[in-house]
C-alpha positions in Angstrom: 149.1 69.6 78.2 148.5 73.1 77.6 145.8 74.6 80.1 145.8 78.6 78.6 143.4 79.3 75.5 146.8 80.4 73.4 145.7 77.9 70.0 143.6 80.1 68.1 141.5 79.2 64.6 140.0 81.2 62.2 137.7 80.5 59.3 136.4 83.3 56.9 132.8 83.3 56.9 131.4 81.6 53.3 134.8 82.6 52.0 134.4 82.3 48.2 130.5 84.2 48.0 131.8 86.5 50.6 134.2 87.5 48.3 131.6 87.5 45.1 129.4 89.3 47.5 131.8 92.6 48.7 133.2 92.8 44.9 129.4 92.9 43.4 127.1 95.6 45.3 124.2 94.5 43.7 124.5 90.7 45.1 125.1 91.9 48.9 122.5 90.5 51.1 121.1 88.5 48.7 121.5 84.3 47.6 124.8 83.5 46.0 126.2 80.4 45.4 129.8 79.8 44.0 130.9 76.4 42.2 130.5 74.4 38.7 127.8 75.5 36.8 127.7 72.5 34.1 124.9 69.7 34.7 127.6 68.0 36.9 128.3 70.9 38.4 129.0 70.6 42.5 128.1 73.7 45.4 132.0 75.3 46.5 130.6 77.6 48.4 126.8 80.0 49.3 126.1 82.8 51.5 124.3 82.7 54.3 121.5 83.6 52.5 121.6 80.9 50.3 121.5 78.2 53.1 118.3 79.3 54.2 117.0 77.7 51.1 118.8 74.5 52.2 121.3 75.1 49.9 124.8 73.9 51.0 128.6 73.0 50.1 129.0 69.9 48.1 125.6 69.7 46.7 124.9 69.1 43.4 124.2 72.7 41.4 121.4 71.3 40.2 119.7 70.6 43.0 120.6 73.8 44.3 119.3 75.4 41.5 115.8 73.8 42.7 116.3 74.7 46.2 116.9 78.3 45.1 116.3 79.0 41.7 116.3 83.1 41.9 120.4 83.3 43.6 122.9 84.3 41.5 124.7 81.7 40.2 128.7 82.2 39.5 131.9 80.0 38.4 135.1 80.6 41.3 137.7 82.9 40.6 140.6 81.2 42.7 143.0 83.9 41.5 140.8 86.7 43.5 140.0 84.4 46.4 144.3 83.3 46.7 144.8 87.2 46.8 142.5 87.6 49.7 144.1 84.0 51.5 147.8 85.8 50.9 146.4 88.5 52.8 144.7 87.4 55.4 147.8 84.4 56.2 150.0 87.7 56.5 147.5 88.9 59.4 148.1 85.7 60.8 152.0 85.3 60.6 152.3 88.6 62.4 150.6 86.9 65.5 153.2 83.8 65.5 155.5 82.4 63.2 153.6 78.9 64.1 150.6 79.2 61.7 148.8 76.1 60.0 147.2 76.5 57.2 144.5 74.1 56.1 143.2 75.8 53.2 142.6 79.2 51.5 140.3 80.0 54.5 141.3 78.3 57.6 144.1 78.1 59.5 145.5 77.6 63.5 147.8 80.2 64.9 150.0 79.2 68.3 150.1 82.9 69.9 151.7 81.5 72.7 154.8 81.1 70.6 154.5 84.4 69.2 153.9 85.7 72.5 151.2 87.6 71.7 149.0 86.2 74.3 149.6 84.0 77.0 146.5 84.1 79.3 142.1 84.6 78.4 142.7 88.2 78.5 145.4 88.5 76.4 144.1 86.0 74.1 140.8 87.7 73.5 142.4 90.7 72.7 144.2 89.4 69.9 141.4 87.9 68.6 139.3 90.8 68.7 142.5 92.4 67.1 143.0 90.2 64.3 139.1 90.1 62.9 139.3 93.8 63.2 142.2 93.8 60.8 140.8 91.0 58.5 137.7 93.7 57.8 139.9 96.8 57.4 142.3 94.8 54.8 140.0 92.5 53.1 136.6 93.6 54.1 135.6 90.3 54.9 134.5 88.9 58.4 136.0 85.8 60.3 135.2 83.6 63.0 137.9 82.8 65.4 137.6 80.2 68.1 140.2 80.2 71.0 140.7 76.8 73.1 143.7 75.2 74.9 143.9 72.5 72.1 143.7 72.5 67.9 140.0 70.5 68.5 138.6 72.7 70.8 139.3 75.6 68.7 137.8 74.7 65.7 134.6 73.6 67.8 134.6 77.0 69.0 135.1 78.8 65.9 132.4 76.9 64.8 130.2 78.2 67.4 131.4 81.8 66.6 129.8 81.6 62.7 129.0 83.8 61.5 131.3 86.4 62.3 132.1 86.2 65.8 134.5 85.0 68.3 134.3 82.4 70.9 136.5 81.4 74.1 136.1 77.9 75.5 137.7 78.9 79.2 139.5 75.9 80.9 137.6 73.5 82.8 134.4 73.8 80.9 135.7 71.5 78.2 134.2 68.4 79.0 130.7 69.8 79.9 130.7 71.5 76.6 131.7 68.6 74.2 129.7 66.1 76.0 126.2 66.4 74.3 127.9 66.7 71.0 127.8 64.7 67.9 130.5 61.8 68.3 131.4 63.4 64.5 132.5 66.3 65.7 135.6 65.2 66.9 138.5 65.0 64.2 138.9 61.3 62.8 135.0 60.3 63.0 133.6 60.4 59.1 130.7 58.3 58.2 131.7 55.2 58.7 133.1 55.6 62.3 130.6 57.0 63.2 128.3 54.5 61.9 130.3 51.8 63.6 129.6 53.7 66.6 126.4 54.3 67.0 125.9 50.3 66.4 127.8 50.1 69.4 125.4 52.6 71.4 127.8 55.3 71.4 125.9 58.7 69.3 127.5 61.6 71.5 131.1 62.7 72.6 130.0 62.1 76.3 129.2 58.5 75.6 132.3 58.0 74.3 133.8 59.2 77.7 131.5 56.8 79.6 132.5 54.1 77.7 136.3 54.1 78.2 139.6 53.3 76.7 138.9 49.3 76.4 135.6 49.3 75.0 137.1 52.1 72.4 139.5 49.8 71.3 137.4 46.9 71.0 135.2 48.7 68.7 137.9 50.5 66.5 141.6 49.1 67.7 144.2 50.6 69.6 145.4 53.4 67.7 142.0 55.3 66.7 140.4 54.3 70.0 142.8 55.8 72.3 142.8 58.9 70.3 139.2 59.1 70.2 138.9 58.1 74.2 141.5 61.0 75.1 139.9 63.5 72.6 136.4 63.1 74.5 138.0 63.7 77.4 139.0 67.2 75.9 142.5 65.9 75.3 144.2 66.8 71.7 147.8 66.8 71.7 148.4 68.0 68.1 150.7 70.9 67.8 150.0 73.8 65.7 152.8 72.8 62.6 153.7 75.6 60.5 153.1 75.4 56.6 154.6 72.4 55.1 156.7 72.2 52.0 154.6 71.4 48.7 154.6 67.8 48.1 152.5 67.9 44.7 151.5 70.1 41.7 148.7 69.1 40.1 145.5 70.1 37.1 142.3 68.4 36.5 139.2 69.0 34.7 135.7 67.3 35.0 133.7 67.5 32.2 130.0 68.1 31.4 129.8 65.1 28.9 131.6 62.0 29.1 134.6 62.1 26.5 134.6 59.2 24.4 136.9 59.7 21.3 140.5 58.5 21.9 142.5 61.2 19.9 140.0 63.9 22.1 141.2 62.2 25.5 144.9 62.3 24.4 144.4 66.1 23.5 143.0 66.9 26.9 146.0 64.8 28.6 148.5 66.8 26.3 146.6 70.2 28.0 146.4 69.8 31.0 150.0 68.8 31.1 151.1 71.6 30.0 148.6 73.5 32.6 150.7 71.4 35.0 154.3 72.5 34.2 153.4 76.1 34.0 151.5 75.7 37.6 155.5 73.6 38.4 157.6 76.8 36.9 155.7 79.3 38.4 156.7 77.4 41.9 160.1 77.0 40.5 160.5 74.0 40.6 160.8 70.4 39.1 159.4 66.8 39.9 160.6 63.3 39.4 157.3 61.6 39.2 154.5 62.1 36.7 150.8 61.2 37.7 147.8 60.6 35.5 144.2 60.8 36.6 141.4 59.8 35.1 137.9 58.9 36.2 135.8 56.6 34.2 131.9 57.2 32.4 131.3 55.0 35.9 133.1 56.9 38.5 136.2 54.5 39.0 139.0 56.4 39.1 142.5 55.2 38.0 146.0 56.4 38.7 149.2 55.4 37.0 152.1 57.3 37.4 155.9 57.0 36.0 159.3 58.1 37.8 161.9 59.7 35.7 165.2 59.5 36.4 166.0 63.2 37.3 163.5 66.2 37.9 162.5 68.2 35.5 160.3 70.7 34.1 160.4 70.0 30.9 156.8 70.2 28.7 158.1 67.8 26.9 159.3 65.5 29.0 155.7 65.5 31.1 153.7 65.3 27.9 155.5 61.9 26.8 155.4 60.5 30.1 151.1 61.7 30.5 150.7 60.1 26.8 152.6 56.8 27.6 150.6 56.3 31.0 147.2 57.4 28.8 147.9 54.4 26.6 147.5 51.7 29.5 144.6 53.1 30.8 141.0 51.6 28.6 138.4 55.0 27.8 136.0 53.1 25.6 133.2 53.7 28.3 134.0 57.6 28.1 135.7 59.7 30.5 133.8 62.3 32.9 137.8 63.8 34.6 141.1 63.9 33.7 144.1 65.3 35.8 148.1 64.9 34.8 150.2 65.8 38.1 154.1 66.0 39.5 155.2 64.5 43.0 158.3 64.0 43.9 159.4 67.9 44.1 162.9 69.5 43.7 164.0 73.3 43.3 166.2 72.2 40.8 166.3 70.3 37.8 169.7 68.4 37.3 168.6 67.1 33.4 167.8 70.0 32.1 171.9 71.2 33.6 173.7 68.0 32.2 171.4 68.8 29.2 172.2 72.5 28.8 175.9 71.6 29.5 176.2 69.3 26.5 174.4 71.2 24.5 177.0 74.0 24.3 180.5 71.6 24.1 178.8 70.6 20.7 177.9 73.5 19.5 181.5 74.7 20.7 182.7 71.6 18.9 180.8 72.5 16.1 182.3 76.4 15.5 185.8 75.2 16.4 185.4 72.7 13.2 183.6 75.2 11.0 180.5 72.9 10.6 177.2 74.7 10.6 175.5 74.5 14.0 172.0 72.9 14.0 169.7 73.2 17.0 168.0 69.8 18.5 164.7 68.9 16.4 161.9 70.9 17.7 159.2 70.1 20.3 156.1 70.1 19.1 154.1 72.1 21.4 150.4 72.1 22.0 149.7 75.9 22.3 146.1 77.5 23.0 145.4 79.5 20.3 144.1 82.6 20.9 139.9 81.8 20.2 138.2 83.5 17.6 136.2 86.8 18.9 132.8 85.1 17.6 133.7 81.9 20.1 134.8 84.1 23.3 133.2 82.3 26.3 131.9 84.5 29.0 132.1 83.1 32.6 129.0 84.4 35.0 130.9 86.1 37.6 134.2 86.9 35.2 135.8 90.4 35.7 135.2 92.2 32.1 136.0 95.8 30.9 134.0 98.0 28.5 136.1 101.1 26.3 133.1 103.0 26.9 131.2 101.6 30.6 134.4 100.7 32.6 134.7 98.1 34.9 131.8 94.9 35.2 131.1 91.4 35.5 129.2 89.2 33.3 125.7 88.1 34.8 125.1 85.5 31.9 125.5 84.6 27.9 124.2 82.3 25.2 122.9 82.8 21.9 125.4 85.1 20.9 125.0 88.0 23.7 126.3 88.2 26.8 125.2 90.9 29.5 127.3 92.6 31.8 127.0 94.9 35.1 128.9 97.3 35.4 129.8 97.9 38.8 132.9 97.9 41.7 133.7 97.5 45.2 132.9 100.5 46.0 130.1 101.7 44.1 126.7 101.2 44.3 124.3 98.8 42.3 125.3 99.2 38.4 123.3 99.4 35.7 123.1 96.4 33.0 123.6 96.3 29.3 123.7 93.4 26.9 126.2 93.2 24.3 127.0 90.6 21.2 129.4 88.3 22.6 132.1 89.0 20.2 131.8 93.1 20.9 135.1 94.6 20.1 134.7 96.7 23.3 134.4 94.6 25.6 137.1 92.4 27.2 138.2 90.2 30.0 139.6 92.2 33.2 141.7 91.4 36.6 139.0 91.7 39.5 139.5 94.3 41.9 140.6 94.7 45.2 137.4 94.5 47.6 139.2 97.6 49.8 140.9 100.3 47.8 144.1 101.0 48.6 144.3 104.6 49.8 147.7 106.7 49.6 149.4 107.6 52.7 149.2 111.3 53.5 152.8 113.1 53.3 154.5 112.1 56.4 152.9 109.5 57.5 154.5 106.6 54.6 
């Protein structure tokens, strides 16, 4: 087992209002909270400032509303927050070419197999290296934990929040996890941990007490050796780098329950093409089509069907969604639907053979003077471009005004929607409200948080 505190794990500090919070001046240091804003709308993320209204991740956004009716309130805007992630995984790949990512925000870097550090001193230096970096790129902060293990070094990054770095040095381990939670460790959800405490057991240290047999007694071999040996500051799990994609996937929840039948299939029919553009943008293909859907009473259903070639084909996955739609009963309503791909391949050997006997006829066809006639056409569901009078304006959304510039929008309804116009790095901006279908103003890319500045003559 590794003894040096080489495994290192960062986590971005309230990533997503972070982000919302350096791109808007006027929201800096004050509540924001990030997530669905429709009545079943759930928390993503909230600043610090936020959460000392007891507002947290997860909760409903009405409730939070309650808790903290005066924060800004904003929908997510995944393309700005991916950006960032891209960014901040390249600080990370320059450390080690062993880097685990386990979401947009969080990820564990080996640096011993980068050989960027291979003692504490060493170790802390990259650390201090890499938040320094994260700030100057992205202008965001991170925590970073170092340990000798993956479980340690989340605990400690943990500790580090927010914005700081922690060092668990070796041979404090066990005194440190000892008086913790027992759902701290990796593994123990709520009902493990429920199942332990009814055995006496409420903290890490307890488990240690009560040893490897009574662990497997209360939760069988597997998990209770695992559990017994991570008490004992034990975690064997290697830092894996990033995995292949195994699914591509869309789904949307929806503020009232869906009831009509020819609605449901329309929604299907969108969100499967959502799906194959998400698939070609990845280029690639999948065998196996999946549809989701979530009753009016929170059962959720899966059916899926296997093709018998990849493709990526709009076609191809809207039959499939429609046929899996029709053995799946709606009358109660439906509250989400989702229409994914598993089964991935960077290739897609129908669409070849398809291609391949497409031409010999049309070949055929010329050679024999016949008039050539293309397969019958797809019908596709395209988004129409809305009218101007039914433009929806997201709070948060990036916007751009001919004669203000650059803003976001800070709300709408009954026809107006007001805007601030401000950037990164300006100060507070001033606000103006416009009708919503103003020919002026129009959606925008967001900005970088850190403006890129030129190199000077020489030094490219």
């Amino acid at each position: 087992m590794r003894t040096t505190p080489t495994i290192l794990h960062l986590d971005m500090d309230a990533f997503f209002a972070s982000a919302e919070q350096a791109s808007k001046p006027s929201l800096r240091g004050k509540a924001v909270v990030v997530g669905g804003l429709g009545p079943r709308g759930v928390v993503s993320t909230c600043s610090y400032e936020a959460r000392v209204f007891g507002v947290h991740s997860a909760m409903p956004m009405a409730q939070a509303r309650r808790l903290a009716p005066n924060a800004a309130y904003l929908v997510p805007r995944f393309g700005l927050y991916r950006q960032i992630s891209e960014q901040v995984m390249g600080l990370l790949r320059e450390l080690s070419p062993l880097v685990e990512p386990l979401s947009l925000d969080e990820a564990f870097v080996d640096l011993e197999a980068g050989e960027t550090a291979w003692d504490e001193r060493s170790a802390l230096l990259a650390g201090r290296k890499l938040r320094d970096d994260i700030r100057a790129v992205t202008g965001l902060t991170g925590s970073v934990g170092l340990a000798a293990c993956k479980m340690l070094a989340k605990i400690a990054s943990e500790q580090a929040k927010p914005d700081g770095l922690v060092l668990i040095e070796p041979g404090t381990e066990r005194a440190l996890l000892a008086p913790m939670s027992v759902r701290t460790l990796p593994g123990v959800g709520p009902a493990t941990g429920d199942h332990l405490r009814r055995g006496g057991i409420t903290t890490v240290g307890e488990i240690a007490e009560a040893g490897e047999d009574e662990l497997v007694r209360l939760l069988g071999k597997a998990h209770g050796l695992a559990l017994y040996a991570m008490a004992l500051a034990r975690d064997e799990r290697p830092v894996v780098a990033e995995r292949d994609t195994k699914s591509v996937s869309v789904e949307d929840t929806y503020d009232v329950d869906i009831h009509d039948r020819v609605r449901v299939r329309m929604e299907v029919q969108r969100l499967a093409d959502r799906c194959v553009q998400r698939l070609r943008g990845a280029h690639l293909s999948g065998r196996t089509i999946v549809l989701k859907v979530r009753r009016y009473d929170f059962s959720t259903l899966t059916r899926s069907e296997t093709l018998r070639g990849p493709t990526d084909d709009p076609g191809v996955v809207r039959e499939a969604a429609a046929r899996l739609l029709e053995a799946v009963d709606t009358t109660g309503g439906v509250r989400l639907l989702g229409v994914g791909v598993t089964g991935l391949a960077d290739y897609t050997q129908e669409d070849l053979f398809a291609q391949a006997q497409a031409q010999a006829q049309a070949q055929a066809a010329v050679a024999e003077g016949a008039e050539v006639v293309g397969p019958e056409p797809v019908e596709e569901v395209v988004e129409e471009p809305e009218p101007a009078a039914e433009r929806q304006w997201r709070a948060g959304h990036d916007v751009r005004h001919v004669e203000f510039g650059h803003g976001w929008v800070q709300g709408s309804g009954l026809g107006r929607v007001t805007v601030r116009f401000e950037t990164p790095d300006s100060l507070p901006g001033r606000v103006k409200t416009f009708r919503v279908d103003d020919p002026g103003l129009e959606r925008a890319e967001p900005l970088p948080l850190v403006a890129r500045v030129p190199p000077a003559v020489g030094e490219a």
